[in-house]
Every structure is written in structure tokens, then in C-alpha cells.
C-alpha positions as CSV (number, residue, x, y, z in Angstrom):
1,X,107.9,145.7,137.0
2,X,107.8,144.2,133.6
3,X,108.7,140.3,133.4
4,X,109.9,139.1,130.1
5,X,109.5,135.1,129.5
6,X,112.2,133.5,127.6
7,X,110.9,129.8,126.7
8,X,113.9,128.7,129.4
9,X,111.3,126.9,131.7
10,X,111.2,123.1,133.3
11,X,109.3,122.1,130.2
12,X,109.7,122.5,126.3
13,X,108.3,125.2,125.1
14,X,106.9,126.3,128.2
15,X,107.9,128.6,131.6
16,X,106.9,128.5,135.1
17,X,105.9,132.0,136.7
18,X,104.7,132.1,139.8
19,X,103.5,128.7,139.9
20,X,101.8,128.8,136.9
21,X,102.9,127.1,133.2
22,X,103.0,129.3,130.4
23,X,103.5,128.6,127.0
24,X,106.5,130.7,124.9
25,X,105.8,128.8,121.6
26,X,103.7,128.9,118.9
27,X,100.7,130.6,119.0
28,X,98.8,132.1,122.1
29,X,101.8,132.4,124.0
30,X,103.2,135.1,126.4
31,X,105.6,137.1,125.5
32,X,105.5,139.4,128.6
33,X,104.0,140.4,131.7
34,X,103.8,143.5,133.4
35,X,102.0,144.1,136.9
36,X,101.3,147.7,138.7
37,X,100.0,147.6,142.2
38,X,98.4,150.2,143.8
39,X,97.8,150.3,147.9
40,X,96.0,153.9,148.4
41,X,92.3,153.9,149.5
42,X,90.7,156.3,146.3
43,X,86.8,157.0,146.9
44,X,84.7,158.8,144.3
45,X,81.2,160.8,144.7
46,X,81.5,160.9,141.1
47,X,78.3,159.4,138.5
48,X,81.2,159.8,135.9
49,X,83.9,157.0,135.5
50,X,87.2,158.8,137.9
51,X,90.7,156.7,138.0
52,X,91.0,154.7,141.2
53,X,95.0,155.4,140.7
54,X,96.1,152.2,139.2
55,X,97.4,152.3,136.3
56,X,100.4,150.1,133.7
57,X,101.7,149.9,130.5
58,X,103.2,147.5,128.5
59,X,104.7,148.0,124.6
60,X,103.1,145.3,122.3
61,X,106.0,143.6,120.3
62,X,103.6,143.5,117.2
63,X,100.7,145.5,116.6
64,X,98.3,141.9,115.8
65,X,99.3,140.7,119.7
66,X,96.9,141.0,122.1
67,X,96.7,142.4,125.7
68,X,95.4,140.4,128.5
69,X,94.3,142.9,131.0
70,X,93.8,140.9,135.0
71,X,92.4,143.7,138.1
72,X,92.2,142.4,141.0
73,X,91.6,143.9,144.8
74,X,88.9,145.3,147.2
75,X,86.3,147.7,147.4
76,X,83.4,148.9,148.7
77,X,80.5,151.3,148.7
78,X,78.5,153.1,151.2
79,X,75.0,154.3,150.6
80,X,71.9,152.5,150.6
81,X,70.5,151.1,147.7
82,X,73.2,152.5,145.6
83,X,76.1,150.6,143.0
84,X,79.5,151.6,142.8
85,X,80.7,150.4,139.2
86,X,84.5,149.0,137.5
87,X,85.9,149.1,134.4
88,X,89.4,149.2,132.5
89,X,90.3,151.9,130.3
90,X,92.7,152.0,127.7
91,X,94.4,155.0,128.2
92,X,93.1,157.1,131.1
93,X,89.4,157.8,132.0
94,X,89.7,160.1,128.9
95,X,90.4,156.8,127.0
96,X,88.2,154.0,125.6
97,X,86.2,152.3,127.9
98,X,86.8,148.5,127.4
99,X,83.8,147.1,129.1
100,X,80.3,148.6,129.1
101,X,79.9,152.7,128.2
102,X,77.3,152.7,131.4
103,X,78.2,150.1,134.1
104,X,81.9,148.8,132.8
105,X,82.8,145.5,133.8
106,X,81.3,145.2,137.1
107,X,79.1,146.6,140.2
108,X,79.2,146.2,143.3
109,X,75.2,147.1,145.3
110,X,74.3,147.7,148.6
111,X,70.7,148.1,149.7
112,X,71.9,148.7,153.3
113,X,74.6,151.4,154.0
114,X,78.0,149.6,153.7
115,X,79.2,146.9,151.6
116,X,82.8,145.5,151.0
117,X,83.9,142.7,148.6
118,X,86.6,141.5,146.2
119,X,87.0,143.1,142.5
120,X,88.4,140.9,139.8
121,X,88.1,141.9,136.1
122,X,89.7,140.7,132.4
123,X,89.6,141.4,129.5
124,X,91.8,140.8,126.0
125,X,92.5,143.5,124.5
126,X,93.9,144.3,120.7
127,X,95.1,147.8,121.0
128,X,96.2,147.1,117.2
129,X,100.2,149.1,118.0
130,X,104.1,148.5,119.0
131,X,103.8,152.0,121.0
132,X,103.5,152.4,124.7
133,X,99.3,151.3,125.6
134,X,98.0,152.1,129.4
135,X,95.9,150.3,131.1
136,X,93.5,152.5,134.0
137,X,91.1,151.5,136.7
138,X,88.2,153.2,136.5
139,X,84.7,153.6,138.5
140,X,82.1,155.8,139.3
141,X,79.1,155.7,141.5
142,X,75.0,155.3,140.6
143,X,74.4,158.2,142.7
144,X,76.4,161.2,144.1
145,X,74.7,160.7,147.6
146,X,76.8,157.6,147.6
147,X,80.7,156.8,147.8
148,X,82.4,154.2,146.1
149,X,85.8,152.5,147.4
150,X,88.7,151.2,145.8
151,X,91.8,150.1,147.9
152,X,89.6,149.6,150.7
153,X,91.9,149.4,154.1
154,X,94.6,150.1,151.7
155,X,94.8,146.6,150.5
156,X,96.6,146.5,147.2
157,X,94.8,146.1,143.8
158,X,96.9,144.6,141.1
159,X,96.9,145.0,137.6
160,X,98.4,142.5,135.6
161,X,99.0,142.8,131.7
162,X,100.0,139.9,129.5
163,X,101.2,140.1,125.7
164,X,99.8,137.4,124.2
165,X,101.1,136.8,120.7
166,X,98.8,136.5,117.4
């Protein structure tokens, strides 16, 4: 669902969206949001970086705007002393990674045999175009003895992308 903001808020040069004031002049300001939510439990075995299934795209209106890219859900990991690892691509898995090459953006441990918790990543992107840019939720696990968890109890994840101008 892609929102466009069109500066026709409560306050000059600013919109409310869910609650939140945005601006929609001048510099820094957002020009549109898209979200993508995914409710499927994924789990992965894999030590390589596999999609979780969520996935969006948004169109930049200029190729200097950047991309604010928001994740937010659940997972877990089972296996003991073992990390289950995040991270955004742009693109697929395929794509470029946008946080760390080895651990992404974030990991979740467990040194006993099951762990669940919240995952929330950003990140601002510049994917320097005015074409079509995806946005995929990756992870991967330390070691294949392990599983990793992402939709855990099919709670949603979210992704959020915000075009926010030059």
C-alpha cells in the first residue's frame, strides 16, 4: 500500500500520518511511504543470508532522494549458543547487502535452546535511481545445527519505506 503525502496536513508545511508530523517542505521531507507486511513464520538452517519473505518497493521521484528503510517484528532462534542474524537488502538476497557483509544489522543469541525477541532495523538508503528499488529481509544462522525464526507465531513484520527528498 503506498501512501503519498501531499503537504494538506493540520499544520503548514507539515502532515499527520498515523499520529506522527511529517514535514512536506523544503528539504528532508517525505514525499512517500510505502509499507509491506508479512505474517508467515520463515525459518532458515541456512549460514548464508535466505529471504524471510518480506519484501517492498517504492519508485524514488529523483535519483538524489533517499530511502528510509524501517523492519520491524519477531523472531527467534533455537539452538544453544548459536546467533540467528538480520539484515536489509537492496534487491533480493542476490542484492547488496546494506548492513554488515557477515552479521547484517543485527543478531539475535541464545546460549540455552530457545530464544524469542523483537527485530527492529533502519537504515537510509541512496539507491541513486527513479526506477522501481526493493527492499528484502534477510537472515541466516551462525551455525546449520541451529534454526533461525522470523514471523515467529505468525506475528507480522513490517517494512516501512520512506522517500525522503535531497
Amino acid at each position: 500500500m503506498a501512501v503519498t503525502i501531499d503537504g494538506a496536513g493540520p499544520l503548514a508545511g507539515a502532515t499527520t500520518l498515523n499520529g506522527l508530523t511529517i514535514p512536506t517542505t523544503g528539504f528532508g521531507k517525505v514525499l512517500q511511504v510505502v509499507t509491506a507486511v508479512y505474517s508467515t513464520t520463515t525459518s532458515t538452517t541456512s549460514t548464508s543470508f535466505v529471504t524471510t519473505g518480506l519484501s517492498g518497493s517504492i519508485t524514488p521521484s529523483s535519483a538524489t532522494n533517499k530511502i528510509l528503510v524501517i523492519t520491524i517484528g519477531a523472531a527467534a532462534q533455537n539452538g544453544t549458543s548459536s546467533e540467528v542474524f538480520f539484515t536489509i537488502f537492496r534487491g533480493t538476497v542476490a542484492g547488496t547487502n546494506l548492513g554488515s557483509a557477515t552479521v547484517g544489522f543485527m543478531a539475535l543469541y541464545n546460549s540455552s535452546s530457545d530464544i524469542s525477541a523483537g527485530v527492529s532495523m533502519a537504515t537510509l538508503d541512496s539507491p541513486n535511481t527513479t526506477s522501481s528499488v526493493t527492499y528484502t529481509l534477510g537472515m541466516k544462522v551462525d551455525s546449520a545445527t541451529s534454526t533461525g525464526y522470523a514471523n515467529r507465531a505468525n506475528s507480522p513484520t513490517i517494512l516501512i519505506l520512506m522517500e525522503i527528498a535531497a
